[in-house]
C-alpha positions as CSV (number, residue, x, y, z in Angstrom):
1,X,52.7,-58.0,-8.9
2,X,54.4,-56.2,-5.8
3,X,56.7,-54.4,-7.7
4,X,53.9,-53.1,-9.8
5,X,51.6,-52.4,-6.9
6,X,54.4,-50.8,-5.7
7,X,54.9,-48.2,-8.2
8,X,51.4,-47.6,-8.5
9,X,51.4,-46.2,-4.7
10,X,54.4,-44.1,-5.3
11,X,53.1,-42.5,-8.9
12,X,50.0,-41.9,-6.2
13,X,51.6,-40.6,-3.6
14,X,53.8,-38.2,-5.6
15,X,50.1,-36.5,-6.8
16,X,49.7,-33.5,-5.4
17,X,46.9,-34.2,-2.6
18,X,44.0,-31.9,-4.1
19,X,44.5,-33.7,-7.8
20,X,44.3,-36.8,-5.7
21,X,41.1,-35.7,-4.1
22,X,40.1,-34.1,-7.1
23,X,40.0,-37.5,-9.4
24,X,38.1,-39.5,-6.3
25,X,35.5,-36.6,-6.2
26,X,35.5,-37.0,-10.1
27,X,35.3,-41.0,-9.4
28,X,32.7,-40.6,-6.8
29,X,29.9,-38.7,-9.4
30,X,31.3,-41.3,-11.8
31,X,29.7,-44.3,-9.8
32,X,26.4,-42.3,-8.9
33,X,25.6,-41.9,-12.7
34,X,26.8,-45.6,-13.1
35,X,24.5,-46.7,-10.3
36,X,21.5,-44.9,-11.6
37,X,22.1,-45.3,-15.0
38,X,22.6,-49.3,-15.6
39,X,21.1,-50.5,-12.4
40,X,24.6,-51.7,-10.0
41,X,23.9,-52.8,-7.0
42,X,25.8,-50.9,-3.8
43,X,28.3,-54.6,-3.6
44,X,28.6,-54.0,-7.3
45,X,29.9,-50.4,-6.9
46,X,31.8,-51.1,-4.2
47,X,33.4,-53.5,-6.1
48,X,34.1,-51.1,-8.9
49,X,35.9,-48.4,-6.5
50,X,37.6,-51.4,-5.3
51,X,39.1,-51.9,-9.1
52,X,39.9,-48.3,-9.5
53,X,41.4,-47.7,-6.4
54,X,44.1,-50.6,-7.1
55,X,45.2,-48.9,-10.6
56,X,45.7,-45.5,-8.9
57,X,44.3,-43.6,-11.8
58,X,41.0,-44.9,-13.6
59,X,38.9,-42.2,-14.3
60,X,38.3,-39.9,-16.8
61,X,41.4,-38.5,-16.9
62,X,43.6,-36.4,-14.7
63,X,40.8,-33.3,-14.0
64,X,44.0,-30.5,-12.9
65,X,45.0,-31.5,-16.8
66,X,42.3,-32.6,-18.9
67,X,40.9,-30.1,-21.2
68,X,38.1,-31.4,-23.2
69,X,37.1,-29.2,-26.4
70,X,33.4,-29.9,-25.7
71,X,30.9,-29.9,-22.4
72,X,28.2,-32.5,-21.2
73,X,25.9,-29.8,-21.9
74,X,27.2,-29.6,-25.7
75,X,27.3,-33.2,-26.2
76,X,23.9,-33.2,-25.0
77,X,22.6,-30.3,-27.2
78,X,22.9,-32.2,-30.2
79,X,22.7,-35.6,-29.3
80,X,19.5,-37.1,-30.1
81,X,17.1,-36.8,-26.8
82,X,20.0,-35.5,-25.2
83,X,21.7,-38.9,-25.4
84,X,18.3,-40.8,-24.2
85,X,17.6,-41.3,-27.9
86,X,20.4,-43.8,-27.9
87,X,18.6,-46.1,-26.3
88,X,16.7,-49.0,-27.9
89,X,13.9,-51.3,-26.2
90,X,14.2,-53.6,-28.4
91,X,17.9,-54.0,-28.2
92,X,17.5,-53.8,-24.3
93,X,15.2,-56.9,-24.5
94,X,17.7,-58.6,-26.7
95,X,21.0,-58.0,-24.7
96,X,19.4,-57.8,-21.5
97,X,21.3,-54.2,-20.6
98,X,20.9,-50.9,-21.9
99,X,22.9,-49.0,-24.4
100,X,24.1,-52.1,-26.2
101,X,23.5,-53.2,-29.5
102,X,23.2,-57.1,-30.6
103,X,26.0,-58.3,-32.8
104,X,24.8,-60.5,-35.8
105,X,25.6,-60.6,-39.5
106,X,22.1,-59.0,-41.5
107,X,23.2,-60.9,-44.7
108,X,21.9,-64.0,-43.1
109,X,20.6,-63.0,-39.8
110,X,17.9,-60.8,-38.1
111,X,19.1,-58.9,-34.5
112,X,16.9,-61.6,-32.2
113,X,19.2,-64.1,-33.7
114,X,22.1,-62.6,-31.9
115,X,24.3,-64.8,-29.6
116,X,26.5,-61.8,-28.1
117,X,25.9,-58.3,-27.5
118,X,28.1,-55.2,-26.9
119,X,28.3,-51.7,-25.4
120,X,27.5,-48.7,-27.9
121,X,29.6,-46.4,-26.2
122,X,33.1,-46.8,-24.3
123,X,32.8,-47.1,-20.6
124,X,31.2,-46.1,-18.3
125,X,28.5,-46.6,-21.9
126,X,26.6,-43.9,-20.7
127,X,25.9,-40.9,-23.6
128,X,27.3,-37.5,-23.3
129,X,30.0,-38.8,-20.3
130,X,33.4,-39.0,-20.7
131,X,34.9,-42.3,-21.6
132,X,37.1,-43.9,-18.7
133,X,40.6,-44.4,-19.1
134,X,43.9,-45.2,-17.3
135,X,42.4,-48.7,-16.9
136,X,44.6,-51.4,-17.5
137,X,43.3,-54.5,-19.4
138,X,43.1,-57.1,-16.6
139,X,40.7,-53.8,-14.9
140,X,38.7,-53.9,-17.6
141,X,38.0,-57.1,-17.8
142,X,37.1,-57.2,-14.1
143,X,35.2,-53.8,-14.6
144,X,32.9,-56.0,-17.2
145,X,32.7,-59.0,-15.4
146,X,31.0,-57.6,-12.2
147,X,28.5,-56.0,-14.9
148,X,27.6,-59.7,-16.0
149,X,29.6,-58.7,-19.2
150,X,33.2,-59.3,-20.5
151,X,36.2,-57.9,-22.5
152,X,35.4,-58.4,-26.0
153,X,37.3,-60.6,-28.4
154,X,39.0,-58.8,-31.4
155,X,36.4,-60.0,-33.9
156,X,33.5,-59.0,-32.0
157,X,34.5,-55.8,-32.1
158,X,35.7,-55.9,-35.5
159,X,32.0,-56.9,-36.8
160,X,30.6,-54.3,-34.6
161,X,32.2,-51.1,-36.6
162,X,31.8,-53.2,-40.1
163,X,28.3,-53.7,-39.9
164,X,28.9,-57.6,-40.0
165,X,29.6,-60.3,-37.2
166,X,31.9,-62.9,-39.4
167,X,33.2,-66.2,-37.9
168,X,36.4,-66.1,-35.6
169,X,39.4,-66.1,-37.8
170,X,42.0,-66.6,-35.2
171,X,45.3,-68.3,-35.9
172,X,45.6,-70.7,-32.9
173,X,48.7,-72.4,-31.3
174,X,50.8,-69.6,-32.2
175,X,53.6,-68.1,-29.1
176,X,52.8,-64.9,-28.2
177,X,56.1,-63.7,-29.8
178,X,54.2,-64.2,-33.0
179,X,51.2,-62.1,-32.3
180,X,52.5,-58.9,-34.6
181,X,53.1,-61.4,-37.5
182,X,50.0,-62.6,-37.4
183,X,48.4,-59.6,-36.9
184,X,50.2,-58.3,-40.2
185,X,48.9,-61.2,-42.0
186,X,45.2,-60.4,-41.0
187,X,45.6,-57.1,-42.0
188,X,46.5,-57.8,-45.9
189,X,43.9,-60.3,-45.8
190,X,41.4,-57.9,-45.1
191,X,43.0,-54.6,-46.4
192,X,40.9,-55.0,-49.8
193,X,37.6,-54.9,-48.0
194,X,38.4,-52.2,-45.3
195,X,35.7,-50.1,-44.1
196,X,35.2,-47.4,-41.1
197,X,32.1,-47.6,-38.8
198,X,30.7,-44.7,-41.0
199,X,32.0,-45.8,-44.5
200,X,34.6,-46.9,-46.8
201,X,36.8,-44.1,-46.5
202,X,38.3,-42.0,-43.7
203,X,36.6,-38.6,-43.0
204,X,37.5,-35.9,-41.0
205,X,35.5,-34.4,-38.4
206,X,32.6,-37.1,-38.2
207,X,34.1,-39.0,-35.4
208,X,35.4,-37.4,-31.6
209,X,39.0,-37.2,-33.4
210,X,39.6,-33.1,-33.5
211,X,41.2,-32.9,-30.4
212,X,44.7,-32.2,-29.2
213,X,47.7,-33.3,-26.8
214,X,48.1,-31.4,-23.9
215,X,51.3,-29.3,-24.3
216,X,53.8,-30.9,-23.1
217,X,52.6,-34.3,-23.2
218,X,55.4,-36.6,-24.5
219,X,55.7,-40.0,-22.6
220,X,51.9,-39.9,-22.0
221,X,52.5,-39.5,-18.1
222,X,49.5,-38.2,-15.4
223,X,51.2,-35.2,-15.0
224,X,51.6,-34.0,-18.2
225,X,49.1,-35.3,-20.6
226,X,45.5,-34.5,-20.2
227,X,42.5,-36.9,-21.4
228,X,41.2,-34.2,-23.5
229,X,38.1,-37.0,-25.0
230,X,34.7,-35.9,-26.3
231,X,31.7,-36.9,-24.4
232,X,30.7,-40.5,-25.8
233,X,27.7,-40.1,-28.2
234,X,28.7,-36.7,-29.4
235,X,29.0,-37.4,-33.0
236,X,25.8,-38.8,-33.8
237,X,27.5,-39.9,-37.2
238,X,30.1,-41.9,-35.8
239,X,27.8,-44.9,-36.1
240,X,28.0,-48.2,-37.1
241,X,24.8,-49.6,-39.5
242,X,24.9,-52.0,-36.2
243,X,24.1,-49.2,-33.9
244,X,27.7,-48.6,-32.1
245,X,29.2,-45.4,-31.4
246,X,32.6,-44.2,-30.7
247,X,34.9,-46.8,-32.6
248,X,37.2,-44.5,-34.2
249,X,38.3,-41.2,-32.4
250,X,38.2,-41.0,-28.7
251,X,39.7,-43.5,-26.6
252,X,41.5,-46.8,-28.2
253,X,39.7,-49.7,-26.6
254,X,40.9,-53.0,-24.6
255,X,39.8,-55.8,-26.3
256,X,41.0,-59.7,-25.9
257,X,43.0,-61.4,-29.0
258,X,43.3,-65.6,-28.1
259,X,45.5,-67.8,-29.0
260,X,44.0,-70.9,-28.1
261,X,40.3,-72.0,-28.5
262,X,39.8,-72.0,-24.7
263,X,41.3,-68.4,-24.3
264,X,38.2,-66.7,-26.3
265,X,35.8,-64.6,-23.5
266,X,32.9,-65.2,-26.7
267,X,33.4,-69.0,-25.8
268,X,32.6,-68.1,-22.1
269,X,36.9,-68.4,-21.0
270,X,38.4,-66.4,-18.3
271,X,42.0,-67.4,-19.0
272,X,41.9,-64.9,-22.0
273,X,44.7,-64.4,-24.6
274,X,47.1,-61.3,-25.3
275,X,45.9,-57.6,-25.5
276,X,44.4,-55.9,-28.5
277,X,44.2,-52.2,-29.2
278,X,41.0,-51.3,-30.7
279,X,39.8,-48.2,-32.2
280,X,42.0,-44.5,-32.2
281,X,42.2,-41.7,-30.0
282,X,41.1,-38.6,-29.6
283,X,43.6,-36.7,-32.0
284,X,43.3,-38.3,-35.4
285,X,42.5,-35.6,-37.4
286,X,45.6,-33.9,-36.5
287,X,47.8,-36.3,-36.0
288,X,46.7,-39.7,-37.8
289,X,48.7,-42.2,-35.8
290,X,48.1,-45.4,-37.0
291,X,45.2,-47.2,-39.4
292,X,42.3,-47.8,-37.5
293,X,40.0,-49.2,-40.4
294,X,37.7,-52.0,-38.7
295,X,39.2,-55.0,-39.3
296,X,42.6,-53.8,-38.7
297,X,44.4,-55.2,-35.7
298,X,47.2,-53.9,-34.3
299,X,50.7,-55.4,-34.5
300,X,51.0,-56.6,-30.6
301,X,50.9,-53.1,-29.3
302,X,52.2,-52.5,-25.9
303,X,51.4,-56.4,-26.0
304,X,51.0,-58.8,-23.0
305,X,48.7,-61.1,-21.5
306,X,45.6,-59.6,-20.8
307,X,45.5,-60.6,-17.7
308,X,48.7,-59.5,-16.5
309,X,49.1,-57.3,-13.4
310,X,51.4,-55.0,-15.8
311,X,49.1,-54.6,-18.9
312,X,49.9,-51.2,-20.3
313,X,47.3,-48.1,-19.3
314,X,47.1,-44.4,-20.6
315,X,45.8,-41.3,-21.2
316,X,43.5,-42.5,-23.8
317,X,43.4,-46.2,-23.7
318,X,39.9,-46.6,-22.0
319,X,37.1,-50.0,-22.9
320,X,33.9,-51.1,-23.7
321,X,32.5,-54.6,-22.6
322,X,30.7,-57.7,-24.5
323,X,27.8,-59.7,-23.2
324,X,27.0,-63.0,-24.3
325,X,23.1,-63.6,-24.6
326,X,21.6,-66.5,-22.9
């Protein structure tokens, strides 16, 4: 934990002071439109500059890089409502929060039967706003916590871009040096059924995927490689038939895989189990760099405890947050 700490403060150091001031003035409008948008209290968003401030680089992306191929403005142009059609009053009365959607299976369930919820957007889940990344898993699962939410578990998520919530289908008492094998072993299970948020095959240019790496950008470093995202919401098309946005393109997602029963966040743990990448990035119409079909779980990537003080972060590995419903 002090070593880590430790080479947090001297990547933050070595930033030139105006990008440094430049990401806390971008962090600073980022907590106003938090604040005002889902309710935090002042504790609650000191809390959260609390969280980013010990990463060193949460945000939205390093501003003196990041060149995102569309504006707020744009986003909301053709958004519906300008991004204010998004929301739901009946899904806020179920869940309890804006911008989430009830997860549930419609073969056999209505959305009042729902027992979990989760954000329609990546975080900060706010329409037209750039998703938050450079947040390392263990940040994001304190990020959802002081929201009265939690980091997803894989299947949640899973049902959320299929259009179905199935049962968990975890294999338990496995070492985490196992994880990829597993994973692999999902993945033919499901391959035959595999489905995108918007269909059963992939398509280009109906999700936030037409983007590009910042020239220059190699080992994914601040410096070099700019967060170069879409504004959440943009692609009205990129929609689940559950009503979530966002799950292919954009930022890849943080999301909790257990190993035991009592490591599952759906069961109401806060040991939690290993990480999970979710979702792809904002370049996978270009550069298609791994499947991202729904059920599809990745081999143990960048894999460790979630969480651990030295979970992996990135350029475009950002979140979104679960909420069980009382």
């Amino acid at each position: 934990m002090i070593r880590a700490t430790f080479v947090l403060l001297a990547l933050w150091f070595a930033m030139p002071v105006g990008a440094q001031s430049s990401l806390q003035e971008q962090n600073e409008l980022l907590f106003s439109q938090i604040r005002k948008v889902h309710g935090l209290s002042a504790a609650q968003i000191e809390q959260l500059r609390k969280i980013f401030s010990q990463s060193g680089f949460a945000g939205q992306g390093n501003p003196s890089v990041a060149r995102h191929p569309m504006t707020v403005a744009e986003c909301k142009a053709r958004a519906p409502g300008g991004g204010d059609g998004y929301a739901s009053r009946e899904n806020e009365r179920i869940c309890g929060a804006k911008f989430m959607a009830p997860l549930f299976d419609p073969r056999r369930e209505k959305a009042r039967d729902a027992r979990a919820c989760i954000d329609q957007f990546e975080f900060p889940n706010i329409p037209c706003t750039y998703p938050v990344v450079w947040v390392r898993a263990n940040e994001a699962a304190q990020i959802c916590a002081l929201q009265g939410k939690r980091l997803c578990d894989a299947h949640e998520w899973e049902g959320a871009c299929a259009g179905a919530l199935q049962e968990p289908d975890y294999t338990f008492g496995i070492s985490q040096g196992a994880v990829s094998s597993v994973a692999k072993a999902h993945n033919r299970t499901n391959e035959a059924d595999k489905s995108w948020a918007y269909g059963n095959s992939y398509r280009k240019g109906i999700c936030a995927a037409a983007s590009q790496k910042s020239p220059g950008c190699g080992g994914g470093g601040w410096n070099a490689c700019g967060s170069n995202t879409y504004p959440t919401g943009a692609f009205p098309e990129c929609r689940s038939t559950l009503g979530v946005y966002d799950q292919h393109g954009n930022a890849a997602e943080h999301m909790n895989l257990p190993l035991t029963p009592d490591q599952m966040s759906s069961a109401g743990s806060k040991r939690l189990g290993v990480t999970e990448m979710k979702g792809s990035w904002f370049i996978f119409d270009r550069y298609y760099a791994h499947q991202d079909w729904c059920r599809w779980r990745a081999p143990f990537w960048h894999g460790s405890r979630v969480m651990s003080a030295n979970s992996h972060s990135n350029y475009h590995l950002g979140f979104r947050c679960c909420k069980t419903v009382d």
